[in-house]
SERO-4910 file (N, C-alpha, C, O; in steps of 0.05 Angstrom, whole numbers):
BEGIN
 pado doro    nc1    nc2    nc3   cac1   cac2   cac3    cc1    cc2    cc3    oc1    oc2    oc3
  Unk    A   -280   -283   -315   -283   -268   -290   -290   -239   -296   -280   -228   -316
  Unk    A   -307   -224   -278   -327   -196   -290   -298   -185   -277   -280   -199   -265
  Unk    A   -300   -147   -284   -282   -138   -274   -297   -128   -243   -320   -137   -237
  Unk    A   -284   -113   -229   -287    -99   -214   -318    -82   -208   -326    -65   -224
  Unk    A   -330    -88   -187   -345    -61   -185   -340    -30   -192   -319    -17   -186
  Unk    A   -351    -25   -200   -349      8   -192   -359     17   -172   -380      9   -161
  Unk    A   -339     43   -163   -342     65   -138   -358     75   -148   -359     85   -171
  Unk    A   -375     73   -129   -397    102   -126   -408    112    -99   -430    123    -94
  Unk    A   -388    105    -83   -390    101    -52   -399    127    -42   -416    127    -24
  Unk    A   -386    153    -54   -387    178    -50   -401    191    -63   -399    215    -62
  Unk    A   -422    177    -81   -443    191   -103   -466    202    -82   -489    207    -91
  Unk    A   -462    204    -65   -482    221    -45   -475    244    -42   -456    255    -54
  Unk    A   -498    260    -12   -496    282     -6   -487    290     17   -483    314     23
  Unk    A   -484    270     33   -473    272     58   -454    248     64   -459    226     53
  Unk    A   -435    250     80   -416    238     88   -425    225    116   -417    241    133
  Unk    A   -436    204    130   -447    200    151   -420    189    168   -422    203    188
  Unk    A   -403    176    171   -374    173    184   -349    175    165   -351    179    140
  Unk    A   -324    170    182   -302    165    172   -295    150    155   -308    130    161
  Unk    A   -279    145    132   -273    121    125   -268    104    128   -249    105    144
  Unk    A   -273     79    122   -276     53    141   -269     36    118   -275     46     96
  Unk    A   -257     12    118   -251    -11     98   -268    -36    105   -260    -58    111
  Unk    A   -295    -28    101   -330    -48    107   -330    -57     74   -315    -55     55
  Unk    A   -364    -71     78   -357   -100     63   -375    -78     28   -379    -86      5
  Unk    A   -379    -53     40   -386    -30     16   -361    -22     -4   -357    -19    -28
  Unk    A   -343    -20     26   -309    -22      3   -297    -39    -13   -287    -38    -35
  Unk    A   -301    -57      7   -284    -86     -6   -298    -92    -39   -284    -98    -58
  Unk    A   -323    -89    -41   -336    -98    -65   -320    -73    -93   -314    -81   -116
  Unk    A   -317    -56    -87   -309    -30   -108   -279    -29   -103   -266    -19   -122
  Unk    A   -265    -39    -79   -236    -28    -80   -223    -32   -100   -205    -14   -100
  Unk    A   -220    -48   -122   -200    -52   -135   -212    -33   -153   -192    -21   -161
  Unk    A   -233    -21   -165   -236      1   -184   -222     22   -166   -198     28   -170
  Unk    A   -237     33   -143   -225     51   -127   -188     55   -126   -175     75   -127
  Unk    A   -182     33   -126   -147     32   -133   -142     45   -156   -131     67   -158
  Unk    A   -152     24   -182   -140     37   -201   -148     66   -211   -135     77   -229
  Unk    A   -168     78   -200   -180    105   -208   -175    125   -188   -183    148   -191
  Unk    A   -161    117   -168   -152    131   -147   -124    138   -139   -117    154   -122
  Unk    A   -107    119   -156    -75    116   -142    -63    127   -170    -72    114   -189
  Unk    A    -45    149   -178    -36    159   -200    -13    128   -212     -1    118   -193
  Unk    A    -10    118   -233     12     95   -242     12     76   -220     35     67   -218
  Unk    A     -6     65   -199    -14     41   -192     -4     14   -201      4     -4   -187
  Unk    A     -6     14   -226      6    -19   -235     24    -18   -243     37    -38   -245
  Unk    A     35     15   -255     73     16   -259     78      8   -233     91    -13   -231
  Unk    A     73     20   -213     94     31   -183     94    -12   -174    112    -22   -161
  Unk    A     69    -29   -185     74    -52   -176     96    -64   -189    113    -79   -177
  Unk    A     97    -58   -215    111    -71   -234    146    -63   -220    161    -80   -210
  Unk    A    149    -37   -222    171    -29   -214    187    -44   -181    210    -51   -174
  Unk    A    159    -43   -165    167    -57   -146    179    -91   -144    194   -102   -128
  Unk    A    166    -99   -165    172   -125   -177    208   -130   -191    226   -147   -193
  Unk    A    205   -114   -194    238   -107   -210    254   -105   -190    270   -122   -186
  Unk    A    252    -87   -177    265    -87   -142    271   -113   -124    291   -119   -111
  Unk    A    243   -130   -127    250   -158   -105    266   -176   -130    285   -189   -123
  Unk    A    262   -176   -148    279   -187   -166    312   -190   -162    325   -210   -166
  Unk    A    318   -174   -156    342   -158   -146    350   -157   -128    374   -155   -124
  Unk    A    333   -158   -112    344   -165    -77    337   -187    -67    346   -195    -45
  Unk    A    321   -201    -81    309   -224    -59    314   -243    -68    308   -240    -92
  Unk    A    328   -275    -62    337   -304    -63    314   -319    -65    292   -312    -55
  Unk    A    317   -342    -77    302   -354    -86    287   -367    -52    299   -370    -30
  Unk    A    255   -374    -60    242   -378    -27    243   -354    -11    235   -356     12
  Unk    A    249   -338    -16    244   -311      0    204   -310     24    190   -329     26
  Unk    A    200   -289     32    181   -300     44    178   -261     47    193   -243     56
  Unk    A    150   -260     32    143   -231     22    130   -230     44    127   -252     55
  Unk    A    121   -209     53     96   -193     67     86   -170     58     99   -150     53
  Unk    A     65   -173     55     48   -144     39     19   -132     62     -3   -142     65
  Unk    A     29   -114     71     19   -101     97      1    -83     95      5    -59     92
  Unk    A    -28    -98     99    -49    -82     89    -56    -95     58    -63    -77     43
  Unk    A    -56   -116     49    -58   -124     29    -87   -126     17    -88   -135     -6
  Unk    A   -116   -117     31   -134   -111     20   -145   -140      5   -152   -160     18
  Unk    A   -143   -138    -22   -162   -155    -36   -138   -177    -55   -142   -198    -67
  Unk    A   -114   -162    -53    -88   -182    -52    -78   -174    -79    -57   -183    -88
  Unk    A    -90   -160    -88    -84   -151   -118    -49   -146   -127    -36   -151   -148
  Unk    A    -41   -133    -99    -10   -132   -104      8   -160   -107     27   -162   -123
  Unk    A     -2   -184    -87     12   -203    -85      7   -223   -109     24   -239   -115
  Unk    A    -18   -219   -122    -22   -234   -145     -6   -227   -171      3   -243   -188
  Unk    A     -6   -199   -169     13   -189   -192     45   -205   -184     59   -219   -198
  Unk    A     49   -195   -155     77   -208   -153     84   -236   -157    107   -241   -165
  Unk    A     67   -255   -152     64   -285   -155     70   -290   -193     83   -309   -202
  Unk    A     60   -272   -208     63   -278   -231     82   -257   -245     88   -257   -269
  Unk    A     90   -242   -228    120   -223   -252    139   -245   -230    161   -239   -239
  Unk    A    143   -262   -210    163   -270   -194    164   -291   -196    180   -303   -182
  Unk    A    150   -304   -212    147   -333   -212    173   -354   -210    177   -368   -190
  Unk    A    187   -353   -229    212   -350   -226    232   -355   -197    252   -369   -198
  Unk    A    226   -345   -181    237   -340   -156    220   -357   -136    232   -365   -115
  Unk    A    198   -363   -141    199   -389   -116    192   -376    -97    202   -385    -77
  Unk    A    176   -354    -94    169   -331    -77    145   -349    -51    131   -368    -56
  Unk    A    149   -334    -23    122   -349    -17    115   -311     -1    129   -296     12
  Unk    A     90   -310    -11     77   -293      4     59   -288      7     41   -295     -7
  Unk    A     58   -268     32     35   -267     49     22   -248     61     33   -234     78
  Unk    A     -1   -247     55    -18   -221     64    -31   -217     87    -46   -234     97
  Unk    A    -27   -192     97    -35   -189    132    -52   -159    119    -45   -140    105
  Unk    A    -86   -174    137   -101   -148    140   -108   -152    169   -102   -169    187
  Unk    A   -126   -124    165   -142   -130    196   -180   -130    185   -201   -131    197
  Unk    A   -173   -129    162   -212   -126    153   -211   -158    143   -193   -169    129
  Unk    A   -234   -171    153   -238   -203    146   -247   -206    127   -244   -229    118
  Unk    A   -270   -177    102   -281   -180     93   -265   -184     66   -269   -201     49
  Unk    A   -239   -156     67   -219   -159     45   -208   -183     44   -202   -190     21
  Unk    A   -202   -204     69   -181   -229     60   -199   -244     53   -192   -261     37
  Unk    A   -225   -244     61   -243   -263     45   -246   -267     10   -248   -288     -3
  Unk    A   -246   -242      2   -241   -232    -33   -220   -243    -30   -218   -265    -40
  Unk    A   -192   -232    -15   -164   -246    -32   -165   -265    -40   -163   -272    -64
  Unk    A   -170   -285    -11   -166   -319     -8   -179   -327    -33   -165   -342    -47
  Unk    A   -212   -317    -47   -222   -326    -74   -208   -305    -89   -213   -310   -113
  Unk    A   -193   -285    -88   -184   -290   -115   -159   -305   -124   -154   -310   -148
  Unk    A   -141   -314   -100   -118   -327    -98   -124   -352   -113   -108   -363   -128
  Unk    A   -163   -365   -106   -160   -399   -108   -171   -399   -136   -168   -421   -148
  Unk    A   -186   -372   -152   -194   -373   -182   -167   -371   -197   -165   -381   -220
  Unk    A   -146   -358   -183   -127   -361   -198   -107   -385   -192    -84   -382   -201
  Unk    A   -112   -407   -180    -90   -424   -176    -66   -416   -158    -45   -429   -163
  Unk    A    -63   -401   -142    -45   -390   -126    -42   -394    -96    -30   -380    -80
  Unk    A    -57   -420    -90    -49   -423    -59    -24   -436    -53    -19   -434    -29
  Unk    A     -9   -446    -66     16   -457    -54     35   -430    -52     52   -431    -34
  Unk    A     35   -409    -67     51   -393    -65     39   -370    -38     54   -361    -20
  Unk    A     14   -365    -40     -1   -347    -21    -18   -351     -4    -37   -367     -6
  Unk    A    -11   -333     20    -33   -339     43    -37   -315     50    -26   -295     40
  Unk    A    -59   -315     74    -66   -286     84    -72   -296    109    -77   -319    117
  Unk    A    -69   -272    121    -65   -267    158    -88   -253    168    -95   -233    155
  Unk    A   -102   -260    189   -121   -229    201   -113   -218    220   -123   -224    242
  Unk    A    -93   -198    218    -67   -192    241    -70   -165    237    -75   -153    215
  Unk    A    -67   -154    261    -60   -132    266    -27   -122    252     -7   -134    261
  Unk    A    -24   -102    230      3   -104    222     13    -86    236     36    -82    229
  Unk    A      5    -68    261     20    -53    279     31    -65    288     53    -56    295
  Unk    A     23    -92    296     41   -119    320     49   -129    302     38   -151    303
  Unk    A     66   -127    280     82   -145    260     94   -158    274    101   -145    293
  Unk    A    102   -177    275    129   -202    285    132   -234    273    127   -255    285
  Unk    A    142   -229    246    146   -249    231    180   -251    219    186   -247    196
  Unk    A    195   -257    237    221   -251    236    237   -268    205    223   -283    192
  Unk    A    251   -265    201    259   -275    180    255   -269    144    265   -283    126
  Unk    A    238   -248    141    229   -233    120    248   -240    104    269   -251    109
  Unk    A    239   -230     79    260   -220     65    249   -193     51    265   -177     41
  Unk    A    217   -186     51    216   -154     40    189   -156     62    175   -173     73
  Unk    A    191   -139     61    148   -123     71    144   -105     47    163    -92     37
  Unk    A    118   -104     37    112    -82     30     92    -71     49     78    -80     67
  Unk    A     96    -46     37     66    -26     55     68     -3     33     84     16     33
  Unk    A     44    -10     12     39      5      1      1     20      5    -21      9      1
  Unk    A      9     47     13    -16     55     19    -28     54     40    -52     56     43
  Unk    A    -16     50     52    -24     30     83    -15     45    105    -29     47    125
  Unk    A     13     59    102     24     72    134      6     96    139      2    104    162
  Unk    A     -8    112    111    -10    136    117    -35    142    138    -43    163    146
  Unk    A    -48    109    144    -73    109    155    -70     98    185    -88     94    201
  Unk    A    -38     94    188    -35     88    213    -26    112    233     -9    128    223
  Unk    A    -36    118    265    -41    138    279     -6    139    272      8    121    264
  Unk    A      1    167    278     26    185    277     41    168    301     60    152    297
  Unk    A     29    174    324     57    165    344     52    133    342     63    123    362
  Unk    A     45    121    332     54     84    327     75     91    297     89     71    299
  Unk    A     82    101    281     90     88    253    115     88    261    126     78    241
  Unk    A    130     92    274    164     99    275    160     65    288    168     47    273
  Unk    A    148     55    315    149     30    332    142     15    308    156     -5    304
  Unk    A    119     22    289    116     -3    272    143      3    256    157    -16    264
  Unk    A    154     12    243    181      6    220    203     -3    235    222    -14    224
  Unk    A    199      2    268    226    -19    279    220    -37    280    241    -51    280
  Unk    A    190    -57    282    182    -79    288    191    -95    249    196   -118    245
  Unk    A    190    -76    231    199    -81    198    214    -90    202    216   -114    202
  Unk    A    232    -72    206    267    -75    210    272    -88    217    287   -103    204
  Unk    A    259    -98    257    273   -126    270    262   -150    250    273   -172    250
  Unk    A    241   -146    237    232   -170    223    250   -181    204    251   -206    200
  Unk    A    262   -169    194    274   -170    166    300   -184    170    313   -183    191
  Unk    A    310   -201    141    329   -217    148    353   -198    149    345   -176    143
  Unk    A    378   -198    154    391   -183    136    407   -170    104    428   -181     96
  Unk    A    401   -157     96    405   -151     68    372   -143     58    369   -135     35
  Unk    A    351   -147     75    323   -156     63    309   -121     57    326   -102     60
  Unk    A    292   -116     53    288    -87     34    252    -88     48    241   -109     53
  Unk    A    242    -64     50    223    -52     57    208    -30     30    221     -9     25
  Unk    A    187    -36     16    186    -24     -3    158     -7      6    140    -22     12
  Unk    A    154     20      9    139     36     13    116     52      0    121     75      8
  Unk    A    100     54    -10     89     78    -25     67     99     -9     53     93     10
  Unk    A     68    114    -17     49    130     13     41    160    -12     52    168    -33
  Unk    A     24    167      0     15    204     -4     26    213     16     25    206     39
  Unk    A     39    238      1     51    260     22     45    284     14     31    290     -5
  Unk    A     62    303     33     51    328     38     76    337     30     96    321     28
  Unk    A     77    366     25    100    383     18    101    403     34     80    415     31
  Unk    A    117    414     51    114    432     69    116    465     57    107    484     70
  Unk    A    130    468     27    120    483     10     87    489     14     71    471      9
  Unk    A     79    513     23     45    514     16     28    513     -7      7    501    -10
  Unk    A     44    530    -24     37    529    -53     46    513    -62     26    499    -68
  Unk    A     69    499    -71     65    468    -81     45    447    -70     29    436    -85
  Unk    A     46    441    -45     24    428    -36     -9    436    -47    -29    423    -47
  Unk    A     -5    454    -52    -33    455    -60    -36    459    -87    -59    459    -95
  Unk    A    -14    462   -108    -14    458   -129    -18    425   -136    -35    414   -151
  Unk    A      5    411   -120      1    374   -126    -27    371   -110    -31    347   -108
  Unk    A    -47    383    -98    -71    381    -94    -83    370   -111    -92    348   -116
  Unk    A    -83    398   -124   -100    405   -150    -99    383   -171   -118    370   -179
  Unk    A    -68    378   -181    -65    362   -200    -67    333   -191    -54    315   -202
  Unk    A    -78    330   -174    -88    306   -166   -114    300   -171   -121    279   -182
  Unk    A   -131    322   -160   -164    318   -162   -175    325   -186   -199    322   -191
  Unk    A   -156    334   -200   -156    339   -235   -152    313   -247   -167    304   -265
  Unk    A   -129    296   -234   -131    272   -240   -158    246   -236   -166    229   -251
  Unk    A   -165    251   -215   -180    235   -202   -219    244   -224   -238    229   -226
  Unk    A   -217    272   -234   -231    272   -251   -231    264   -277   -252    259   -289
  Unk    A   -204    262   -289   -200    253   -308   -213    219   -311   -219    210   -334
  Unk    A   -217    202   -288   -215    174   -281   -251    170   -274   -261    149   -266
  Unk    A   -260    188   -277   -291    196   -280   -301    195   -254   -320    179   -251
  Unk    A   -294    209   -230   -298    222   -209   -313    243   -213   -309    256   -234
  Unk    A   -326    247   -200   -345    274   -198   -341    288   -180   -332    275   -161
  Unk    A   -344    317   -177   -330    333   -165   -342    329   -133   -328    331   -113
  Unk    A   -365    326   -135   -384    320   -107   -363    290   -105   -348    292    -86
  Unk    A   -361    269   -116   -346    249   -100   -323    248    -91   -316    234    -72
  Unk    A   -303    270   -110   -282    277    -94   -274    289    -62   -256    283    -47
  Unk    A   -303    316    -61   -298    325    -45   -313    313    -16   -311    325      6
  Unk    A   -324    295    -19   -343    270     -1   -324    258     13   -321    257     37
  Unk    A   -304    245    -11   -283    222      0   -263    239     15   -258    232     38
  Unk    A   -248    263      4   -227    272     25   -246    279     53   -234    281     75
  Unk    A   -270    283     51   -278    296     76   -282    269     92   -279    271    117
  Unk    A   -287    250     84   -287    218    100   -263    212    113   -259    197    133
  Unk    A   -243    227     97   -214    212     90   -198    238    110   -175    242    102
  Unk    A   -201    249    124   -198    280    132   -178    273    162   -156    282    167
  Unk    A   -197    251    181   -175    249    203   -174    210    207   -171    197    227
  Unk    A   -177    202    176   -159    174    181   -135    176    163   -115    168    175
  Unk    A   -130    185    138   -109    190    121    -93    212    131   -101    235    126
  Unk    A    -67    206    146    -56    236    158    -28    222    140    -18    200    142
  Unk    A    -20    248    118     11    241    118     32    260    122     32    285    127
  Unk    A     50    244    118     77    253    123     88    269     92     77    270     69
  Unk    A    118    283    106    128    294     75    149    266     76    151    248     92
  Unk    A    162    275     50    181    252     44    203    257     57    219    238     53
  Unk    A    214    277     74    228    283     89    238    276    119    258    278    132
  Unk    A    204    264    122    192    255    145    194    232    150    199    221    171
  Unk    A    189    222    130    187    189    120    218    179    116    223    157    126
  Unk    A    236    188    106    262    176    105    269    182    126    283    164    137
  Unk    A    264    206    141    284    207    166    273    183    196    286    180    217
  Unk    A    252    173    191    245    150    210    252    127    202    256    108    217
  Unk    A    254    126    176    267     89    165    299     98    177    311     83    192
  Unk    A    307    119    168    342    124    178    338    108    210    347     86    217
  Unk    A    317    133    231    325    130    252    324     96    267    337     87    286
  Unk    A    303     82    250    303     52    254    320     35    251    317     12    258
  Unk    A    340     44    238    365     23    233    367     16    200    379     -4    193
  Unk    A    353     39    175    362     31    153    388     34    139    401     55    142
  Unk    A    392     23    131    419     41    116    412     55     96    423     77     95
  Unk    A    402     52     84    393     61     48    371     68     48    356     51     57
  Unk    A    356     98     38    324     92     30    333    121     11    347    141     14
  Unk    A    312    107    -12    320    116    -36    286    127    -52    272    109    -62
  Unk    A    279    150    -54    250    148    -78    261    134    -98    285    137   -102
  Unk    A    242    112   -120    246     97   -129    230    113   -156    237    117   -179
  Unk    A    200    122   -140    182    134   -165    171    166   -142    168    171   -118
  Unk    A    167    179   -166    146    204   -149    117    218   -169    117    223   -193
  Unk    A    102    221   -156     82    234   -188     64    255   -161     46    248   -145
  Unk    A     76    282   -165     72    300   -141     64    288   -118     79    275   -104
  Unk    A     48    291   -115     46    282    -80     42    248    -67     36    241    -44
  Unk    A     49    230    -96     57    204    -89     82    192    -93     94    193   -115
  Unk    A     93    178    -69    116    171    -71    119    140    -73    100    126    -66
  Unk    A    143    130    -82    148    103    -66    175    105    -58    189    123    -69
  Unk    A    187     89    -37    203     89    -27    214     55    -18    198     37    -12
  Unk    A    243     53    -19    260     27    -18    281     45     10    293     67     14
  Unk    A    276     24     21    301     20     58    314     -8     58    302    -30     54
  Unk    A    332     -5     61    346    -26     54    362    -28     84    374    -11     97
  Unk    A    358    -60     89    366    -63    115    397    -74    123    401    -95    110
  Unk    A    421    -66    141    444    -73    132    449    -98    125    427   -109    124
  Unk    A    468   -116    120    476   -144    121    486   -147    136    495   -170    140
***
């Protein structure tokens, strides 16, 4: 199996709309991930260690926003073990179309499925985790607090919510220092400076985030008990809420 396309989505001169997850994305996203997300396949791995730990054998994953499924395939095979069943909810048909083939090149349909659901209307009661990695920071401001209660009521009890998101620092100068050392990063990963500054300008009023201050104090106000940073690498976080028993 070839790897991944490469991004070059932003190798232009003009930016003609917003960012959008069309069938131009879907073909490059998984380069775009790994050249885009700082420790990406640690923050999965680590997440993996986490359901390990919290979750009973048959558990029943949700991965929110799951794109091209890349997260659930990793988890299918560090979880194997566990008897895991999970399942991916997008709203782009074009991404679950890649999952579903990459799920069936890899032998993985009894463990995985995918949804074409709206994950703002989540209601799959009985969980035992959601993830939403990468995913909340693109949902409008006044829905994300209603979607993490709709988490919460989903979830069994004891069941865990694992998070990762870009944030902001309300520091000005740090924020714009973890800017920097971001798009320093993102050149290191052979970005060009014109594609950097293409994609934030696409990315300008669909990617709105929060600080991490912001973000724990709405899992609190939903009914978590626990939420804990797990990893941070300046202005990316992940985050674990842990729901009571």
């Amino acid at each position: 199996m070839t790897g991944p396309a490469k991004d070059t989505i932003f190798n232009i001169d003009t930016v003609e709309e917003d960012f959008v997850f069309n069938d131009r994305v879907v073909e490059v996203f998984d380069d775009m991930l790994d050249r885009s997300i700082p420790f990406y396949r640690q923050v999965i791995e680590a997440e993996a260690q986490l359901l390990n730990g919290f979750l009973a054998q048959g558990d029943r994953v949700y991965d929110l926003g799951c794109a091209t499924g890349t997260t659930l395939l990793e988890f299918s095979r560090l979880l194997e073990h566990k008897r895991l069943q999970f399942v991916g909810i997008d709203n782009s048909a074009p991404m679950l179309d890649k999952a579903r083939l990459k799920s069936e090149l890899y032998t993985k349909q009894q463990s995985l499925s995918f949804l074409h659901e709206d994950i703002t209307a989540f209601d799959h009661p009985g969980a035992g985790a959601v993830i939403v990695n990468y995913t909340m920071q693109f949902i409008r401001p006044l829905q994300r607090e209603s979607f993490l209660q709709r988490l919460f009521h989903s979830l069994r009890p004891g069941g865990v919510v694992l998070i990762s998101e870009k944030v902001i620092s309300h520091d000005r100068r740090l924020n714009r220092e973890y800017i920097d050392t971001y798009y320093q990063f993102k050149k290191s990963r052979g970005y060009s400076e014109l594609e950097i500054a293409k994609k934030r300008e696409a990315l300008e009023n669909v990617l709105i985030p929060y600080s991490i201050e912001e973000n724990k104090a709405m899992l609190q106000k939903c009914g978590f008990a626990s939420t804990e940073t797990f990893f941070q690498w300046f202005n990316f976080i992940s985050l674990i809420a842990i729901k009571p028993e």
